[in-house]
C-alpha positions in Angstrom: 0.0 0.0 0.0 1.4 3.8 -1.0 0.4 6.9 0.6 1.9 10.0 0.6 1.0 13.6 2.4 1.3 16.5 -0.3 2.2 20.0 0.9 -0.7 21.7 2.9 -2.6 24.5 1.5 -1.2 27.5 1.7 -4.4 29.4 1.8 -5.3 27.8 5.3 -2.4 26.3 7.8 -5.2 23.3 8.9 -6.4 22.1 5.5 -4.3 19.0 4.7 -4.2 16.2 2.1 -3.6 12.3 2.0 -3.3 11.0 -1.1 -4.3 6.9 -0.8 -3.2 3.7 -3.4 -4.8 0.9 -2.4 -3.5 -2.4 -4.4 -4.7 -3.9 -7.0 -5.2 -7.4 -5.5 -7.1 -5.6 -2.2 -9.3 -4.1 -4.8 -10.4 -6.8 -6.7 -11.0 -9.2 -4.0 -13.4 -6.5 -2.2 -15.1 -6.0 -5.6 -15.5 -10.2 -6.4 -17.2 -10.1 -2.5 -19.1 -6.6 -3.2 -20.6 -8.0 -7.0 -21.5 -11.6 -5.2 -23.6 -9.9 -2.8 -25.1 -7.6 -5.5 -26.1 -11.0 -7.2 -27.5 -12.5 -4.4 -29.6 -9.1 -4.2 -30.8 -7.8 -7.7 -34.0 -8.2 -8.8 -33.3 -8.6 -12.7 -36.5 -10.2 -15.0 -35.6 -13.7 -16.6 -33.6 -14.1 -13.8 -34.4 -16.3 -10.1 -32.9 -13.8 -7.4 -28.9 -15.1 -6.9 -29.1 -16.6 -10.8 -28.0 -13.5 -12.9 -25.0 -14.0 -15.3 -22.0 -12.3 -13.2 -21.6 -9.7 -15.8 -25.6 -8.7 -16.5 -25.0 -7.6 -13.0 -22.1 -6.4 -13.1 -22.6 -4.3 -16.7 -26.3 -3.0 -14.8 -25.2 -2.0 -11.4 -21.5 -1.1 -11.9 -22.1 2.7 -10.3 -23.7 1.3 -7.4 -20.8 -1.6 -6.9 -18.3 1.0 -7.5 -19.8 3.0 -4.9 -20.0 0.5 -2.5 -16.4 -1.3 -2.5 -15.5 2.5 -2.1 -17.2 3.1 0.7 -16.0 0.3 2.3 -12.4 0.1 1.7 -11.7 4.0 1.9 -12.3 5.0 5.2 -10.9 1.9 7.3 -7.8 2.5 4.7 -7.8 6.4 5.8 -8.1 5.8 9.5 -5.3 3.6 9.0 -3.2 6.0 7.4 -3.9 8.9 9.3 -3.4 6.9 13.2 0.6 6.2 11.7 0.5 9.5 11.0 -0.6 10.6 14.3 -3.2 12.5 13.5 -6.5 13.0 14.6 -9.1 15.5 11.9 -11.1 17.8 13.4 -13.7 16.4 10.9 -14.5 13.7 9.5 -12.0 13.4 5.8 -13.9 14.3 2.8 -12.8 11.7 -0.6 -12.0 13.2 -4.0 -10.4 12.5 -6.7 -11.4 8.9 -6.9 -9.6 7.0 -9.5 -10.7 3.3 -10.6 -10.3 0.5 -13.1 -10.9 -2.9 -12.7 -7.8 -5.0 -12.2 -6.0 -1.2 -10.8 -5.0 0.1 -7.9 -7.8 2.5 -6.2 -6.4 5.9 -5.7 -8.1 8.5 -4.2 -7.3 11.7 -2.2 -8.4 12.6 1.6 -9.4 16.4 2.7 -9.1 17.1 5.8 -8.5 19.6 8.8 -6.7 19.8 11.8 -6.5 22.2 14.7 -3.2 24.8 14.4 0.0 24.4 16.0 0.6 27.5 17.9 2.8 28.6 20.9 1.9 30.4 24.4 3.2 33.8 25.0 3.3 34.9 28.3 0.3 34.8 29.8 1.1 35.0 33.2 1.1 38.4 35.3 -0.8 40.2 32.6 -1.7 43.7 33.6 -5.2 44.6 34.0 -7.0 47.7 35.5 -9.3 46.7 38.5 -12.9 47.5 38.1 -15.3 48.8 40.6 -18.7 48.3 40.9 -20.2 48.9 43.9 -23.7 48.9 45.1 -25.3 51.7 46.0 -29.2 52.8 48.0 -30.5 54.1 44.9 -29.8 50.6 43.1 -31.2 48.8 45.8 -34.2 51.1 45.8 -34.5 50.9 41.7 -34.7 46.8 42.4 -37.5 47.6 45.1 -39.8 50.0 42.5 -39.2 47.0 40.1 -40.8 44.5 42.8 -43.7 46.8 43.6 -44.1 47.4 39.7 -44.2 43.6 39.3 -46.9 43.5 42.5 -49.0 45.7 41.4 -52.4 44.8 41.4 -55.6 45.9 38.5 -58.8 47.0 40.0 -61.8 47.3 37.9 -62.9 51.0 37.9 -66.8 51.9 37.4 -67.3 55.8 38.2 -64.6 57.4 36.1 -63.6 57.0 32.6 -60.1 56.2 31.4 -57.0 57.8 33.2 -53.5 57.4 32.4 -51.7 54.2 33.3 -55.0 52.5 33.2 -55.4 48.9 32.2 -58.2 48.7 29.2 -59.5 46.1 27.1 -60.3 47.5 24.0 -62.6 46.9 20.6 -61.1 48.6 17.6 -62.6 48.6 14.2 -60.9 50.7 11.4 -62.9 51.6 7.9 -60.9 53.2 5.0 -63.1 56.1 4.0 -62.3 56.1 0.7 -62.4 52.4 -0.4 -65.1 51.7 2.5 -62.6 48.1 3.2 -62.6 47.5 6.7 -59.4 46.4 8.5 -59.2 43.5 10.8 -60.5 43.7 14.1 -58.6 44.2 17.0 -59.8 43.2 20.3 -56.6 43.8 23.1 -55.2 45.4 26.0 -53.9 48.1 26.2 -52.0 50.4 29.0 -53.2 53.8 28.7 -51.3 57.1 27.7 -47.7 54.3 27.2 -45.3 56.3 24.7 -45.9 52.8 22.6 -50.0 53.5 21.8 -50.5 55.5 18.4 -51.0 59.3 19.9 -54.7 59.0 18.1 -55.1 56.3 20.6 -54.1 57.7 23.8 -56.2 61.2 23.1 -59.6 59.5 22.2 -59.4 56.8 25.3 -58.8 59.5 28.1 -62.0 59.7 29.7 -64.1 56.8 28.4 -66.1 54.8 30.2 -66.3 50.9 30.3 -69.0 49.9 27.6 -68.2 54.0 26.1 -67.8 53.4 21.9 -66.4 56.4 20.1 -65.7 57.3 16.3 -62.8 59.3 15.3 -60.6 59.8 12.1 -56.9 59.5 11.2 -55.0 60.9 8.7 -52.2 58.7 7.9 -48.5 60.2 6.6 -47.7 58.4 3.5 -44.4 57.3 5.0 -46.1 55.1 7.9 -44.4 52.2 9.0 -47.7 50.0 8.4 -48.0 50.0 4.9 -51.8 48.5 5.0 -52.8 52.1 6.5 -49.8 54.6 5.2 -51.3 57.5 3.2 -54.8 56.7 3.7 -57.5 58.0 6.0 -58.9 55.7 8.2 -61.9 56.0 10.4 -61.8 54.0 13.7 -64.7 52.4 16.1 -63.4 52.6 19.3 -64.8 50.2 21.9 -64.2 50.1 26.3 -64.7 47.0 27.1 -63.1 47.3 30.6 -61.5 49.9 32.9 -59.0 48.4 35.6 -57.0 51.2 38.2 -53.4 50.1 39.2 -52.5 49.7 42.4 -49.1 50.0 44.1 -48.2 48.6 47.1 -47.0 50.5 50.3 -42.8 49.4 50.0 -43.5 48.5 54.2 -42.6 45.7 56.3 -46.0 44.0 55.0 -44.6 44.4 51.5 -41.3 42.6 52.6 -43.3 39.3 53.9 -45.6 39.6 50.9 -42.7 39.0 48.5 -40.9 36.2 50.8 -39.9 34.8 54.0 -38.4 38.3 55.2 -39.6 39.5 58.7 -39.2 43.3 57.8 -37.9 45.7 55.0 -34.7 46.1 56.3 -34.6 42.2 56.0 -35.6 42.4 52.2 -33.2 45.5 51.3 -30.0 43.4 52.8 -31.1 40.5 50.6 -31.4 42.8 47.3 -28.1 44.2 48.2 -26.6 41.0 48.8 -28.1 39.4 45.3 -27.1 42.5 43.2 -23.0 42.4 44.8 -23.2 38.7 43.7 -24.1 40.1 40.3 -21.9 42.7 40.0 -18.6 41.0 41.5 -20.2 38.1 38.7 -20.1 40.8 36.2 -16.6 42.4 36.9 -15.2 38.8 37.2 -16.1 37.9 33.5 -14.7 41.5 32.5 -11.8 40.9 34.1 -11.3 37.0 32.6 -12.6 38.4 29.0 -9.8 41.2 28.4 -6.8 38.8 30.3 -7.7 36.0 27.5 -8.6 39.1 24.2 -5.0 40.1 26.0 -3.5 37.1 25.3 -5.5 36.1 21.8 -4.1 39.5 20.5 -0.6 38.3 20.4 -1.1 34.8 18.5 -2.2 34.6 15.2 -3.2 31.3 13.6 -5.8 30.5 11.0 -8.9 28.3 11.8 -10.8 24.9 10.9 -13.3 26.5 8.0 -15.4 23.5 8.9 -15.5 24.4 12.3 -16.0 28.2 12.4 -19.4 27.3 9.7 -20.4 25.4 12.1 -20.1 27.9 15.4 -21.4 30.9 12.8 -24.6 28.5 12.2 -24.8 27.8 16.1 -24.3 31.6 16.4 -26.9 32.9 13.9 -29.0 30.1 15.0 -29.3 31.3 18.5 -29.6 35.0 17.6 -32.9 33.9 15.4 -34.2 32.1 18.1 -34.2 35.5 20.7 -36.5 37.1 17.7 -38.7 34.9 16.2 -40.9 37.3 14.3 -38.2 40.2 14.1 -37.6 41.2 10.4 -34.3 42.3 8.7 -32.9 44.5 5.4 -30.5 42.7 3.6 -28.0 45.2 5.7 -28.8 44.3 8.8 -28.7 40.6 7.8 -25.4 40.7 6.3 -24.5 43.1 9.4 -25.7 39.9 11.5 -23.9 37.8 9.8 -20.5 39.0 9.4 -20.3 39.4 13.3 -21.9 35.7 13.7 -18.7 34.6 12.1 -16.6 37.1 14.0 -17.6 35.8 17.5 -17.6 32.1 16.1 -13.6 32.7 15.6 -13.5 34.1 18.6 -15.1 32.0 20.8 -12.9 29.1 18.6 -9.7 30.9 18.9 -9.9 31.6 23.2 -11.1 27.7 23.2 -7.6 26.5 21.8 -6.3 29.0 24.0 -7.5 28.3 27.5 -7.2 24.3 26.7 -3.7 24.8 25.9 -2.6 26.7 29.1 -5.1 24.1 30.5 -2.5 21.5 29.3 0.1 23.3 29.8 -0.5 24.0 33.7 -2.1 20.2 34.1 -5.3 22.0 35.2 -7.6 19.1 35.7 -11.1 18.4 37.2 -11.9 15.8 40.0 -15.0 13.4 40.1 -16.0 15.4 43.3 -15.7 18.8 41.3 -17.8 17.4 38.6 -20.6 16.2 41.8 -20.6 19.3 43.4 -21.4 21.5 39.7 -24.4 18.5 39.4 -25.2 19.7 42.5 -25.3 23.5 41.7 -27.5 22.5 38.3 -29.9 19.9 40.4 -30.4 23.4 43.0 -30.7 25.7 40.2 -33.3 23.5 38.4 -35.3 22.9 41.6 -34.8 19.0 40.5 -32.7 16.0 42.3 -29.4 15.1 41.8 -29.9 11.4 40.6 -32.6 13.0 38.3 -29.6 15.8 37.2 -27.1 12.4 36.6 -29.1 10.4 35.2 -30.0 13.1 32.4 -26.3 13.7 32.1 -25.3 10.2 31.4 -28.2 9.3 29.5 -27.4 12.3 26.9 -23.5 11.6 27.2 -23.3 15.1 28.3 -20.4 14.0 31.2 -17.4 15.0 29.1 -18.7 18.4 28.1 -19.5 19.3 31.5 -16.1 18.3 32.4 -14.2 20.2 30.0 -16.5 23.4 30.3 -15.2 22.9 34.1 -12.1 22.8 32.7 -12.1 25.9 31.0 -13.9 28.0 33.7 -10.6 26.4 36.4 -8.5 27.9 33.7 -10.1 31.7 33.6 -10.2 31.6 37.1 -6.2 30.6 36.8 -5.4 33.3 34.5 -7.5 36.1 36.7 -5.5 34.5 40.0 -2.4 35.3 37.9 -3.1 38.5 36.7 -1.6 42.1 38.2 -4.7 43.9 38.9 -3.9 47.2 39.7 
């Protein structure tokens, strides 16, 4: 058996090349085996199934048999070739360049990718300026408005008509006056005199009444957002269905018990505090651990598996889709979107081969007890138990990942140990 490595690409440090011969002995005696079974398969009229002259079959399903012996000689040959080599692809090898006769050798060429050599600089002691972030009263107070905002209770209102910050169910009917159409009907809530409401909206609810209807006209700017109304005039049916009055809560003692086992305000204030200086020494921590590793990254340059940073860009845009399902986009925006889907996909690559070589480098490991205790911290966060949280783990062979994202995170917290904070 030959082989032989070419040059790699010059155009990308990780693509390489194996170019296979596989004798023409080993060829033919996988393609005598591959045609038999073909015989014993093909369904070919005048024929009893296994009873079709050797070369009907061969002369009707060549392609396929071709196709077959390929598949199965090529990649046991490959792995083979590549494990003396000592390499392991990031993907799996792509075949081209097939080449085959009957009664020749098989030659065919292997694409594939690896991850780059590269070398450490320094990364130790790397100056960083410390940042402060302190809580103050007014953020704990900001976090207690925020509470009573999400307390707040809806009272139906009867006497008066609509005031502002009202909760009202509305019935709106809109007629183009010049066609006569109708638009659809829109029966919703809406919170009364919010900067979001069309200003038409806001001026002809003040002051109605539950069960009130009123008519009014718009004139609509022919450069409206909403197309289905720009330029036209539209007259509107308004409807009250319902009038409900917001309530706030008294920020007391009472409100503190209310919202959870705290025996006063003072009580409930400490707690915020305490939750938002988790947050923020959260916050400055991953600052701090994101410019030490951009520190770093900014002093190595290597090119990266294409395969692989297609893959993260997908994950990426993927994601991004997800947070805004009916969000629409220009073609700007979109390629906007997706140029920096690809740009944090290498970056996110790039500090990856980064923190798992210092990783390496430093023999920064995990324990099976470290891996428990972060089971733990998922089973408490997910209000679930821990031989539920395991069993999920193993089941979904999600074990290694959770160790090497441990990994990772022991080596951040090295490099921000390390660092001169000043």
């Amino acid at each position: 058996m030959k082989k032989k490595e070419e040059t790699e690409d010059k155009t990308n440090e990780c693509n390489h090349e194996l170019k296979v011969e596989i004798p023409a002995d080993e060829v033919s005696k996988e393609f005598e085996k591959t045609l038999k079974s073909f015989i014993n398969s093909a369904k070919i009229k005048g024929f009893r199934p296994g009873r079709a002259p050797k070369d009907v079959v061969k002369n009707m399903y060549y392609s396929e048999i071709k196709e077959s012996l390929i598949n199965s000689l090529a990649p046991e040959v490959i792995k083979k070739e590549l494990n003396k080599l000592k390499v392991v692809p990031v993907t799996p090898p792509v075949i081209t360049d097939v080449s085959f006769e009957d009664g020749n050798p098989l030659k065919l060429t292997a694409h594939y990718e690896l991850w780059p050599e590269f070398k450490l600089p320094e990364y130790k002691k790397i100056k960083i300026e410390k940042k402060i972030k302190s809580v103050s009263d007014k953020d704990v107070n900001k976090s207690l408005e925020e509470l009573r905002e999400r307390s707040a209770q809806y009272i139906p209102v009867e006497k008066r008509g609509v005031a502002e910050n009202d909760y009202v169910m509305i019935k709106v009917k809109g007629k183009d006056t010049k066609t006569k159409k109708f638009l659809p009907t829109e029966k919703t809530y809406v919170l009364a005199g919010h900067a979001d409401n069309e200003k038409s909206l806001n001026e002809n609810l003040m002051g109605m009444k539950a069960n009130e209807e009123k008519k009014f006209v718009v004139n609509y700017e022919k450069n409206h957002p909403n197309k289905k109304i720009a330029g036209k005039e539209v007259e509107y049916s308004l409807l009250v269905t319902s009038v409900k009055e917001k309530k706030l809560p008294e920020i007391n003692d009472e409100f503190a018990k209310e919202i959870g086992k705290f025996e006063s305000l003072k009580d409930l204030k400490a707690e915020i505090k305490k939750e938002m200086s988790n947050a923020k020494e959260n916050s400055t921590k991953r600052e701090t651990s994101d410019e030490i590793i951009q520190k770093i990254a900014d002093k190595i340059n290597f090119m990266l598996p294409e395969s692989i940073v297609q893959q993260e860009t997908l994950t990426n845009l993927r994601r991004f889709q997800e947070s805004r399902p009916n969000q629409k986009f220009n073609k700007e925006e979109i390629k906007k979107i997706q140029e920096d889907g690809r740009k944090n996909a290498e970056r996110n690559i790039k500090n990856h081969l980064i923190l798992n070589k210092i990783a390496e480098k430093e023999n920064l490991e995990v324990s099976e007890a470290e891996i428990t205790e972060e089971l733990k911290e998922i089973a408490k966060a997910n209000n679930v138990s821990l031989p539920k949280v395991v069993d999920s783990v193993n089941k979904t062979g999600k074990k290694q990942e959770l160790k090497q994202n441990l990994v990772l995170k022991k080596t951040v917290d090295f490099l921000v140990e390390n660092a001169i904070i000043e």
